[in-house]
N, C-alpha and C positions, 0 to 999 in steps of 0.2 A: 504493500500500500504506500511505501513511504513513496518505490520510484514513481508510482501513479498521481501520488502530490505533485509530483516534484515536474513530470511530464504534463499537468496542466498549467505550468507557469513557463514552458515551450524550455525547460532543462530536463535533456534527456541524457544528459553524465558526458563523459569525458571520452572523445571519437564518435561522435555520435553525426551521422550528414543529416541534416534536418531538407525535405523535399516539400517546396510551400506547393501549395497549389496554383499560388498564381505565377511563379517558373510555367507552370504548365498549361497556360493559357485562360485558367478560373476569371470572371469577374466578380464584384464584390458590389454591384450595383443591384442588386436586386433584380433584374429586369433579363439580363443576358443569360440564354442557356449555358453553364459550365459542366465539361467532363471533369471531376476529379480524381475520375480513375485513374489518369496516367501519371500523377504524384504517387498514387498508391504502388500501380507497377513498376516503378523504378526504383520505389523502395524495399518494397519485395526483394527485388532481385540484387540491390543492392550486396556486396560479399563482407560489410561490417556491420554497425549499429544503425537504424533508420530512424527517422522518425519522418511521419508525415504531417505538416502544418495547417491548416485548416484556421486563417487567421482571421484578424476580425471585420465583419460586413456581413453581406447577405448573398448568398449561393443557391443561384439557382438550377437543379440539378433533376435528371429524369432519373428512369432505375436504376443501379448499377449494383454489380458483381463485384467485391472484392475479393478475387480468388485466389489461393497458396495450393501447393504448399510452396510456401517463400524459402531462397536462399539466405537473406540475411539475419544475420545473430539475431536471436528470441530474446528478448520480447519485440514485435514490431511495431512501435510506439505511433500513435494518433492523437496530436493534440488538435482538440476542439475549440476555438475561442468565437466561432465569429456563428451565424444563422443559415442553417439550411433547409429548402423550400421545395418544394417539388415543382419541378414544369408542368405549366398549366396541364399541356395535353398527353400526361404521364399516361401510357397503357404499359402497364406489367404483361408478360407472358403468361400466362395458366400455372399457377400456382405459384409468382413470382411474390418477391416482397418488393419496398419502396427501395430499401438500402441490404445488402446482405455480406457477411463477411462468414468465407465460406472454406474450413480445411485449412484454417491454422493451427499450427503448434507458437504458443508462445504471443500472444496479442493484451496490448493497454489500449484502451482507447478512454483517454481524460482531458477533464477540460471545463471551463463554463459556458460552452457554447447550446445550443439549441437545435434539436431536431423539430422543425415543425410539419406537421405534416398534411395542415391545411383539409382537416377534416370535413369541417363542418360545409365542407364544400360538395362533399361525396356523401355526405349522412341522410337517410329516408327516412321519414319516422315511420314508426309501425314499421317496418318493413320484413315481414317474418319470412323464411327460405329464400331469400334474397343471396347470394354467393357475398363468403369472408372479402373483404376487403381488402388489401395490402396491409401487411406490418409496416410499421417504418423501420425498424432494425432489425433484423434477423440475423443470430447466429446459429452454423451448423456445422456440426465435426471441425467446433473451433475448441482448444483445448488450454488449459493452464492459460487465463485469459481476465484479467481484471475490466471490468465500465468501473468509471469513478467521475462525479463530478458533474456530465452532461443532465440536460434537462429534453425532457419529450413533450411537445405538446400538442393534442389535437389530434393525431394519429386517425388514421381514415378507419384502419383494422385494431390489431394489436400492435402496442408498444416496441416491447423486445418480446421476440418469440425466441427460444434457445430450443435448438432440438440435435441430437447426438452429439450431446458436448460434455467437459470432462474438467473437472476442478476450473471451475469460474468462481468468480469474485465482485459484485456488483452491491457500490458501496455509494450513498449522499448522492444519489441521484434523486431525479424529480422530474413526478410521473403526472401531467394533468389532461384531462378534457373533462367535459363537462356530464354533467352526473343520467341526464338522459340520451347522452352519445352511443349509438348500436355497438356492443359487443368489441368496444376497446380495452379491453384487457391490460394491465399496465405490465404485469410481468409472466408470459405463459411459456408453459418449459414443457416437454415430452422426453423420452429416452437420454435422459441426461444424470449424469450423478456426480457428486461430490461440489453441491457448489453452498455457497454466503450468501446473502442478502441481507443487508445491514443499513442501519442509518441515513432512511430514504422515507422521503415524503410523496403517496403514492394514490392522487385520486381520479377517475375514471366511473365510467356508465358500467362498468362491469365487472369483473375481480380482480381488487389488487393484485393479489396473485393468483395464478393457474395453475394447479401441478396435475397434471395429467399420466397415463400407462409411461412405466416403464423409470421412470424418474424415484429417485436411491439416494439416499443422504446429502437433504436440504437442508439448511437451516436458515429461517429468515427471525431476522432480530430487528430488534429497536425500528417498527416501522410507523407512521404514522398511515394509515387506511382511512381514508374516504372522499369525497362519498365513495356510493360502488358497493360492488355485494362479496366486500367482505375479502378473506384468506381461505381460497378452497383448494381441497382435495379433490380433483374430479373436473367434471364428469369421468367417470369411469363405466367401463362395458358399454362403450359404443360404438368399438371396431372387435372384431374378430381378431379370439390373439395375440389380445391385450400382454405387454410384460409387466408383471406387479411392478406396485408405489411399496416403500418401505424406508424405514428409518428417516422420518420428516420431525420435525422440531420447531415450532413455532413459538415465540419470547419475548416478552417487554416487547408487547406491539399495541396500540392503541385505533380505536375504532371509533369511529365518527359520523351519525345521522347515514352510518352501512345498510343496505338490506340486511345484512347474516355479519356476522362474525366469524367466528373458528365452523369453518363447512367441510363436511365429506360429502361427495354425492355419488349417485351410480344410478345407469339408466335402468329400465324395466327387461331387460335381454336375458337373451340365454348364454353372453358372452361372459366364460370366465374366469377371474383372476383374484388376485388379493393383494388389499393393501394394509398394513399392520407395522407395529413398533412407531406409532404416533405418540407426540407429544403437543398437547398444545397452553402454554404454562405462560404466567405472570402477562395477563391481559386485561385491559381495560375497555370497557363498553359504555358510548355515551350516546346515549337513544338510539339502540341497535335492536332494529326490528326479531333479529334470530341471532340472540349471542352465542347461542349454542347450538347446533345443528347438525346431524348424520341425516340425511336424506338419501333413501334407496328407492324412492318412488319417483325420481326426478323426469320431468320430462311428460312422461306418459303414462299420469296416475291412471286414466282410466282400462290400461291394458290389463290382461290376466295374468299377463306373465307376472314372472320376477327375478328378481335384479339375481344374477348369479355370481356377483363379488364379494368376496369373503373379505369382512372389517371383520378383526383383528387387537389386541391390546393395542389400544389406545387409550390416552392421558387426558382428561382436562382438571388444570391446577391451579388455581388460586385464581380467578376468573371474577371481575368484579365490576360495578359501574350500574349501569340501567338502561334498562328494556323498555322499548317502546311497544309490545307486543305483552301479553296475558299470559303466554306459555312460553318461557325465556328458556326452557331445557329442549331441546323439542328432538328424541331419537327414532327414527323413523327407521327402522333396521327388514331384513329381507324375510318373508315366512321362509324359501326356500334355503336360503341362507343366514341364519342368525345373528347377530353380533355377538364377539365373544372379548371377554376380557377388557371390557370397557367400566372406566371407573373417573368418577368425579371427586375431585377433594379441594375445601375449601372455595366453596359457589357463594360469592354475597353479590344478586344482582337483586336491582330493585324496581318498580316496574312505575314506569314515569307517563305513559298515554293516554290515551282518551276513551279508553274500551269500556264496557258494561261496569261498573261498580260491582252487579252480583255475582260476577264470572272471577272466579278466586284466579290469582297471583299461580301459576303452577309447572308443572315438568308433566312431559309427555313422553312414554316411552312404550314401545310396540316390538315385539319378536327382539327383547334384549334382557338381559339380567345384566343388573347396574351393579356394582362396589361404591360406598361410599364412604366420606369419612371428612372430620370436622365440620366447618360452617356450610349450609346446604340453603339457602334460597336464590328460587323460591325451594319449596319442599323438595324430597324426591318420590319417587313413585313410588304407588304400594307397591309392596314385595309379592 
């Protein structure tokens, strides 16, 4: 983290060739399409330290690939200082993202700069199976890789999507659009393991976080969440052959006017898989509609099916603040598959909204046996 500081102040150590973008033909007018790829390719291939500069102004920029695997010495540094836009007339390729950095070993990309992604330009309301939009930053089979610093806003799709990636490190970033934006996810990850999420400020129309099949010792800390629906698990079982979630850790994260809070979810399918060795400890809840929530009926309550993912020991631990909702425990677990080893300790939420007076303060729990232990409101459920 220190070189990641040190790389958004554009010192990237000692032999370091810094590759600006505007060497490369960039304008900083806002107005003029710029490639900033070919700062990027030179730096790649660079045979000592690289760093590529991304200075201050406004860059406007259509899709691009930043593709390795790079010859020069790891880390391949990106400082951010200045605003990047998307070309009015951006078309991505069929399942392209806005920005992608794609098959590195060894990536920083830091800075105070801005990815905007000029959402509200492409947003429908209502607009239900309408095709995902573009990410603005995608990583994929990028490895030992720190984000530090940068800000996202407005993102058409998802934020940062991270998929087949391996010890990342995404620190003091800052995630916004606006709370009824479609399905901008601030941070969604698939098939990825070993990464941080820390000391980031992270609100969106949809989940701070995503942790989707296959994704293996996460841990996100100290985050501030909202709006947006919350820190989930899931959706889970909604492709075929799903690879389990496991070892996730959620900490000193705090929630704000969220749909949910701490969420597992899983579709109504026959697909499946298991996610288990959850933790979701020392949170704070302020008018959060579902501070506590396993949902297995997600999606397509009215189907016969059921959810075929097996939840697992799972933690919620000292969990506190207030509910905007009447039923602030709410486990919703699978008939065909049970919830097993699921346990609450130390619950003080208190219920702050505008619901019936005679509808008691309560926990709801279905095809689960609870563990409990210490401070429990609201109550928990009969045994």
């Amino acid at each position: 983290m220190k070189q990641a500081k040190a790389v958004a102040t554009g010192n990237g150590g000692p032999g370091v060739e810094a590759f600006n973008v505007l060497d490369y033909g960039a304008k900083t007018d806002g107005k003029t399409p710029s490639s900033i790829v070919w700062a990027f390719k030179a730096a790649c291939n660079h045979p000592g330290k690289a760093m590529v500069v991304i200075p201050e102004g406004k860059f406007v920029v259509g899709s691009i690939l930043f593709s390795g695997p790079c010859s020069c010495e790891a880390p391949l540094m990106v400082q951010v200082s200045g605003t990047v836009v998307p070309q009015g007339n951006t078309v991505t390729a069929e399942g392209a993202e806005w920005i992608t950095f794609q098959s590195i070993d060894g990536l920083i990309v830091s800075g105070k700069g801005t990815f905007d992604g000029q959402g509200e330009k492409s947003w429908k309301s209502k607009c239900k199976g309408c095709k995902r939009l573009p990410a603005s930053l995608k990583f994929i089979k990028v490895n030992d890789a720190i984000i530090s610093g940068i800000q996202s806003v407005n993102a058409k799709g998802f934020h940062f999507m991270i998929s087949i990636c391996r010890n990342l490190r995404i620190d003091d970033v800052n995630i916004t659009a606006p709370a009824d934006s479609p399905n901008t996810d601030g941070i969604h990850m698939s098939k990825t393991d070993n990464v941080v999420i820390s000391n980031s400020r992270i609100g969106t129309g949809d989940d701070c976080v995503g942790i989707i099949h296959g994704s293996t010792n996460i841990t996100i800390e100290n985050i501030d969440c909202g709006p947006g629906h919350g820190i989930s698990i899931g959706s889970l079982g909604h492709y075929d052959s799903e690879a389990d979630v496991s070892g996730i850790t959620v900490r000193n994260c705090s929630f704000t006017d969220t749909d949910n809070g701490a969420r597992i979810k899983t579709y109504k399918t026959d697909s499946p898989s298991r996610a288990s060795g959850i933790i979701f400890e020392d949170l704070v809840m302020k008018h959060v509609k579902n501070p506590i929530l396993i949902d297995q009926e997600y999606g397509k309550r009215g189907s016969s099916k059921h959810s075929k993912v097996s939840i697992e020991d799972v933690k919620f631990s000292n969990i506190r603040g207030t509910s905007a909702s009447k039923v602030a425990v709410d486990l919703i677990c699978s008939k065909a598959s049970p919830c097993k080893g699921i346990s609450l300790k130390d619950i003080d939420l208190h219920f702050v909204g505008t619901g019936e007076a005679s509808i008691p303060f309560s926990s709801n729990c279905t095809n689960v046996k609870v563990s409990y232990s210490g401070i429990q409101n609201p109550p928990p459920c009969p045994p």
